[in-house]
C-alpha angles and dihedrals in degrees: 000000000000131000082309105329126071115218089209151337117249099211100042089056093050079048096040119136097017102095130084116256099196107104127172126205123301123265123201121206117180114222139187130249091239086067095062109095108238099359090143100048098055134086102262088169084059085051094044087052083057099051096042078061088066111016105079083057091068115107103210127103091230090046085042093057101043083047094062083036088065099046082072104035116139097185109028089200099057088051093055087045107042092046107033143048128212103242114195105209115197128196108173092260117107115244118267121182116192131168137232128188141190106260123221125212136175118242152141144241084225131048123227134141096317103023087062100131113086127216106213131208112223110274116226096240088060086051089052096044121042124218088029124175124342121245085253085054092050112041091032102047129055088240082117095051129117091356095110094226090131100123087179137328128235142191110242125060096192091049089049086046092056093040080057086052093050093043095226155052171110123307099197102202130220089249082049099258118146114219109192124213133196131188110282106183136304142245086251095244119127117256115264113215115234094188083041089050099042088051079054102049083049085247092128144350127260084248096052105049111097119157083264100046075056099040092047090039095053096037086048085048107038103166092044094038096055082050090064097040087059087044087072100080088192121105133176133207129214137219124192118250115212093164088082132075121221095247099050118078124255122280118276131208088281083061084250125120113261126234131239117256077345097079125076129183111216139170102272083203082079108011124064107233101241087028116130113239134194109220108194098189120192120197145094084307110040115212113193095172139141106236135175121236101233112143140044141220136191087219087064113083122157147032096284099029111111135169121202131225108228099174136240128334145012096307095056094042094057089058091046084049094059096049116112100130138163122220137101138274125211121196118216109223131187107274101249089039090056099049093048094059084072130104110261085244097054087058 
């Protein structure tokens, strides 16, 4: 994420390339509420709260009114309920959910014997010249030196390469500050692949890279793992983002911070950013959950194709890592603007 836009996704590269990319046009099917598995059962005030955060920021004169409708809302169900429909958009692709997360890393303002791995700010010839430098250029040359451009250093090279990956983070400093840190521009060169790599070389197969088989592989294998991190010509910037307190989550693609197990980043080609959205997850863990699509990703494509937001840390990236689940998702679209979406025949 970055402040609004993600530079990547890190589970759709790690899946990239395994889905079909042959779509056919969207269907809509209108459902009732009485369709959606466990609507009844969930939160829908904490959902509300969510959608208050981005709604005020749609520009559309239906999503402008619902909008000052929910500010006084009494029963946050019945709203839902009284002023959208669940609208089920098909686009020939199976549904696949995955999850994302903030990262957290130790590190320091200063470097010193364990704070040794730099964050940059975008220079301003890499501004000037896209693609710039590869990632080989740039961490094994002194083209970065004496510019000044360190925001923060931390201790682990594989974890920095991932929070380049996922665009954005937490710096959790030895006084126990947080800096936070959002995506601030890249070299210009496309994104490699590792797991794809890896599945290539015959290390693993598709079914077995996760960020951790990586991370473990690449820490186990040091020489060689520094090898496949450089074969990824791809490198991101940061800038530092103030605008955000520590205990808010980190800024979506609507430049509002996101919401644990609340936020979902969509494919704005089907589903409207601000938009609720019901996320029916299958899997070892079920997730039956109304959720507000309020973040992006260039690794979801598609009309069922949904990334959840898990939250900050390792704990909560180990539960975005093992996320690779079936299910459906249903957007809930203003009543006029649902109906509208049908065939003239179907009225």
């Amino acid at each position: 994420m970055t402040g609004g836009i993600r530079a990547a996704l890190l589970t759709g590269f790690l899946l990239a390339g395994t889905m079909s990319a042959a779509q056919t046009d969207p269907t809509y099917r209108i459902m009732e509420f009485s369709d959606l598995d466990g609507w009844a059962e969930d939160d829908h005030a904490s959902a509300l709260s969510v959608f208050l955060d981005t709604c005020g920021d749609l520009d559309d004169p239906d999503w402008r009114s619902l909008c000052g409708l929910a500010r006084d809302a009494g029963d946050a169900r019945a709203f839902f309920e009284l002023f959208f429909r669940p609208v089920l958009i098909s686009d020939g692709q199976d549904a696949l959910f995955t999850g994302y997360f903030e990262p957290e890393l130790d590190g320091s303002l200063r470097p010193d014997a364990r704070f040794r791995y730099p964050l940059y700010r975008m220079p301003q010839d890499a501004r000037d010249l896209s693609p710039w430098l590869t990632r080989r250029d740039i961490l094994t040359s002194d083209v970065m030196q004496g510019r000044g451009l360190e925001i923060a250093w931390v201790d682990d090279a594989v974890e920095l390469f991932f929070l380049q990956v996922q665009g954005s983070g937490r710096i959790r400093l030895p006084d126990g500050r947080v800096l936070r840190v959002g995506y601030g521009g890249a070299n210009g060169h496309p994104y490699r692949s590792i797991g794809q790599e890896l599945v290539r070389r015959g290390t693993f197969q598709a079914h077995q890279v996760s960020a951790q088989v990586i991370k473990n592989w690449v820490r186990a294998n040091p020489s060689e793992g520094q090898e496949l991190l450089l074969s990824n010509p791809s490198y991101v910037f940061f800038r530092e983002v103030n605008e955000v307190p520590p205990h808010r989550g980190p800024l979506g693609a609507m430049n509002r911070s996101i919401t644990t197990l609340r936020t979902v980043a969509v494919d704005p080609a089907y589903v409207p950013l601000g938009a609720p959205v019901w996320v029916e997850k299958g899997g070892q863990i079920p997730l039956h959950r109304l959720m507000i699509a309020q973040d992006t990703g260039s690794a979801i494509k598609g009309a069922q194709r949904a990334d959840i937001f898990f939250g900050s840390g390792d704990a909560a990236g180990r539960r975005a890592g093992q996320l690779k689940d079936p299910g459906r998702m249903m957007v809930l679209l203003p009543i006029q603007r649902a109906y509208a979406l049908l065939p003239d025949h179907v009225l």
